[in-house]
N, C-alpha and C positions, 0 to 999 in steps of 0.2 A: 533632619527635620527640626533640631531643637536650637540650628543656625540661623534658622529662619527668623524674620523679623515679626514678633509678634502677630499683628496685624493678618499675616501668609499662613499661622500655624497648620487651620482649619486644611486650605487649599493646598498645603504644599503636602499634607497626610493624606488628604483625596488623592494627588497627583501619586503619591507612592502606591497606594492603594489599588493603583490603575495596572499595577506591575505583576498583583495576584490576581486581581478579578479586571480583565477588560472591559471598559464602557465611555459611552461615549460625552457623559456631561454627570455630573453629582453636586447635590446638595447636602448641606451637614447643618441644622438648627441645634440650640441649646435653648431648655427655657425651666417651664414649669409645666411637669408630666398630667398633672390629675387638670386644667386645666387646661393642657395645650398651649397654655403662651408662650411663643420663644422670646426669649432676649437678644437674640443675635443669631444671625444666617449669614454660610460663608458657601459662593457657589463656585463650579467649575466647568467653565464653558456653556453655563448654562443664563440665559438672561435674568436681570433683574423685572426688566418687565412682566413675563412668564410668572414668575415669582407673584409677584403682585397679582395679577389673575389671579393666579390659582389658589392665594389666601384669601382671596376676596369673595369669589364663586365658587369655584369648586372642590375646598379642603371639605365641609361638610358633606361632600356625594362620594369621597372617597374612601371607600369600606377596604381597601387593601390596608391605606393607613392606619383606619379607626383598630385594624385586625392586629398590626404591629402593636398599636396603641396599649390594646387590650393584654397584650403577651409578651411584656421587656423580655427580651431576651433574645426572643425568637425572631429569623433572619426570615422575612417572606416575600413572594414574588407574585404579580396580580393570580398567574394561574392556579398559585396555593389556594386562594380566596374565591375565586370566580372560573371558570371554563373561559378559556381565551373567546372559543366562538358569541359566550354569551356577554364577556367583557368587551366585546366591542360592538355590539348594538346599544350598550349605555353612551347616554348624551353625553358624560366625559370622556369618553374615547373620542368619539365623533369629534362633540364642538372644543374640545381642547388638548389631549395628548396626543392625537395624529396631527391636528395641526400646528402643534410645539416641536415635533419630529420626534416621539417617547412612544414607544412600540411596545418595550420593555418595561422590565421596571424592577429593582431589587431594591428592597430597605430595611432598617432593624432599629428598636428603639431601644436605649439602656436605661435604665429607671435606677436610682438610688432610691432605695425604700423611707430613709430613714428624712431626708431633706425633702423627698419629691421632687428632686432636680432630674430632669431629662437631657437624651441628647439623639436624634434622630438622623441619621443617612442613610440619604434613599438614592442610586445609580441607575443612568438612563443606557437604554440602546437604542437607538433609532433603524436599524435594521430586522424589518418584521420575519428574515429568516435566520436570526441571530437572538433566539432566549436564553436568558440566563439558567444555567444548568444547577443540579443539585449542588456539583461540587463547588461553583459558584457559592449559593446559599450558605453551605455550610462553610467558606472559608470567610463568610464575610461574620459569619456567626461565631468561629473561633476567636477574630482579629478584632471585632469593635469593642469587648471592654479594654485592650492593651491600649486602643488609640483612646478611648473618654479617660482614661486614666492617665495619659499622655496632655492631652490636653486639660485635663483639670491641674496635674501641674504645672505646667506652661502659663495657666493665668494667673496662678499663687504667683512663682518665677516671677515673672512679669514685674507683676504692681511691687514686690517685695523691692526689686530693681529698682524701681521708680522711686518708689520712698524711699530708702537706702542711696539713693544718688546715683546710682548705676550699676554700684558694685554686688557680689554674694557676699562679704562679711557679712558674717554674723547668722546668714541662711544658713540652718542646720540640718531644718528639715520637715520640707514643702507637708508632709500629712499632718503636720501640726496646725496649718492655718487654713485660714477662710475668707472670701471673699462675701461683704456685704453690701449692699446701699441704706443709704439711711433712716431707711424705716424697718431694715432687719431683715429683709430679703435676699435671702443667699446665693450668690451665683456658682461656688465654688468650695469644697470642702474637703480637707484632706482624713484619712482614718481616725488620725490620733485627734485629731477633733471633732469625729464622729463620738468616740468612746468616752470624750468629756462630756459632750452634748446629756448622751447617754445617763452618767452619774448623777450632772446635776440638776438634769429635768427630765422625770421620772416618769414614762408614758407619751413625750413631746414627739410632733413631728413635724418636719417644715411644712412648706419651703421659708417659711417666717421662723429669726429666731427667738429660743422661748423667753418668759417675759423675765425671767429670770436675769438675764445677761440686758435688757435694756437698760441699765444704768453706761452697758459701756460704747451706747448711741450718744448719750446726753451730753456728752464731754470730746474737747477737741483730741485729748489724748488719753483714753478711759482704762482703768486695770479694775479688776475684783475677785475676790477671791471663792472660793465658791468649795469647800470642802478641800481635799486633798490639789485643786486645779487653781493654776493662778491662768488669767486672763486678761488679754491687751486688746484693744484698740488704736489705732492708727488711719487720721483719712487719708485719700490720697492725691489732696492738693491743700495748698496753701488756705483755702477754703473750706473749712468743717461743713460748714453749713450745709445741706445736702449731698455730701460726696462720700462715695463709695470709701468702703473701711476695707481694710486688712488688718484680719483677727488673728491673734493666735492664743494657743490653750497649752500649758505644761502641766505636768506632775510636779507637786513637792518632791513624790517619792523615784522619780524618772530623769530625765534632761540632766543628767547630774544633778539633781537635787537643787537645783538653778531655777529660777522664775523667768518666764521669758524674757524682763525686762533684762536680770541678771547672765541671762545667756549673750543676748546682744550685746549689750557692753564686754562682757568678756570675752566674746570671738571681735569686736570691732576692735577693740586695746589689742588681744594679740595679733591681730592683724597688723599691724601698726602705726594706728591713729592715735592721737594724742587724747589725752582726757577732754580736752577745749573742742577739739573735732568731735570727738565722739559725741559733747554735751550739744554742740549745736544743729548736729545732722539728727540728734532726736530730740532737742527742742525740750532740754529740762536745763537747770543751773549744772553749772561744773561740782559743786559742793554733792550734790545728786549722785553723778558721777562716781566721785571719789565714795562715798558711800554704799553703792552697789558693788565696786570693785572690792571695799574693802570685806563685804558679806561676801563676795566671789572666793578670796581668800582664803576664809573662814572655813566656809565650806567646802571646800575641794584640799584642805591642809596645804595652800601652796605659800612661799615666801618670795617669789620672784617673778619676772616675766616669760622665764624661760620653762619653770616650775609650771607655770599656765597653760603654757603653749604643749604642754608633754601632756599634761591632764586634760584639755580639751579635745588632745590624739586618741584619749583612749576610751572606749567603745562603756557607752551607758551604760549600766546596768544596775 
């Protein structure tokens, strides 16, 4: 799954998915939970058009969703919500899921408490003597945080790739970062930037982040420090100007004692980029560079390159 081309993530996890729970078409949205807005829907076998309908007319008549909505967590199927006989005298049965061919119907919403970020998959059968069974339910109920957790890093991955020029140096590790756009709106959050979030704004919850950290919107390439957490920004084109950021959040006292700036540079040198490379692929002077490296140094007691490459082996703590 994590060979797949971005873009496929979503669909190529439904199509595995297809392996424990059989169905016949799935959709997977991501958005913002307490309002319902997705940012992105990725379908499988199932039309765009339908789609469109059914956001436009009939998400508000549909009480199985609102039921998921109500209950992250929990895996439910119309007949948990409704009596089949009496779910299909509703006008959505009638005038829109028997003539989409959805008989059936499983879904589950995952809520991150702290962001408000949601992530929704609902699976279709179109065989009305083919319901989804308990064991169904509850396998889709064990399985969907391993896949939102899957795909939340896949989109960190991603754009890290992107801004990085293709490569993992210097990726140390996806729960440290976050995905924004530029008004602070989160798509994407990994733990250890849950628990920074946490420290340095005291009672915050998304899906906007707190105003705290809006100094490092304002800047095409933004750090600050914020109690024990050092913090980056990064947009992710050529273009500040309204484009989506990739954040990330260190300990002083964690990451080897390294600032994420000082991390990157020190995995991209051992990696074996030149100081010149390393200073253009993150867009500060070489002088920068040599500077970080030589705090990297400092801090970690090393004297060489090979002295770096040993101590970046070895496990934080």
């Amino acid at each position: 799954m994590f060979g797949q081309p971005f873009e496929a993530f979503r669909t190529a996890a439904l199509s595995l998915l297809r392996r424990a729970i059989p169905f016949d078409a799935g959709v997977w949205g991501s958005g913002i939970h307490s309002t319902n807005h997705l940012h992105t829907v990725s379908l499988l076998d199932f039309p765009v058009s339908e789609t469109i309908v059914y956001a436009e007319r009939w998400q508000a008549h549909d009480i199985a969703r609102a039921a998921m909505v109500a209950q992250p967590g929990r895996a439910m199927r119309n007949e948990d919500v409704m009596a089949p006989d009496a779910y299909r005298q509703t006008a959505l049965y009638r005038e829109y899921s028997r003539p989409a061919g959805i008989e059936h119907a499983l879904g589950i919403v995952e809520r991150d408490a702290l962001t408000d970020l949601g992530e929704l998959i609902t699976l279709f059968r179109s065989d009305i003597d083919r319901p989804f069974s308990e064991d169904d339910r509850a396998t889709l109920e064990a399985l969907s945080p391993h896949l939102m957790t899957a795909w939340r890093q896949a989109q960190i991955a991603h754009h890290y790739r992107a801004l990085a020029g293709g490569g993992d140096a210097g990726f140390f590790e996806p729960e440290s970062y976050a995905l924004a756009d530029a008004q602070g709106l989160l798509h994407a959050a990994g733990a250890e930037f849950h628990r920074a979030l946490t420290e340095v704004a005291s009672g915050w919850s998304g899906p906007v982040l707190p105003r705290v950290l809006a100094p490092l919107l304002a800047e095409s390439n933004g750090s600050l420090t914020l109690g024990r957490w050092d913090f980056t920004a990064r947009p992710l084109t050529a273009r500040p100007q309204g484009a989506m950021r990739l954040l990330a959040a260190a300990s002083g006292a964690g990451a080897l004692g390294l600032t994420p700036a000082e991390t990157r540079v020190a995995r991209l040198y051992a990696a074996g980029l030149t100081q010149g490379e390393i200073a253009r692929r993150a867009g500060v002077s070489p002088s920068t560079v040599r500077n970080q490296l030589a705090s990297v140094y400092l801090k970690l007691d090393v004297h060489s390159k090979v002295g770096l490459i040993q101590a970046l082996a070895r496990p934080a703590g």
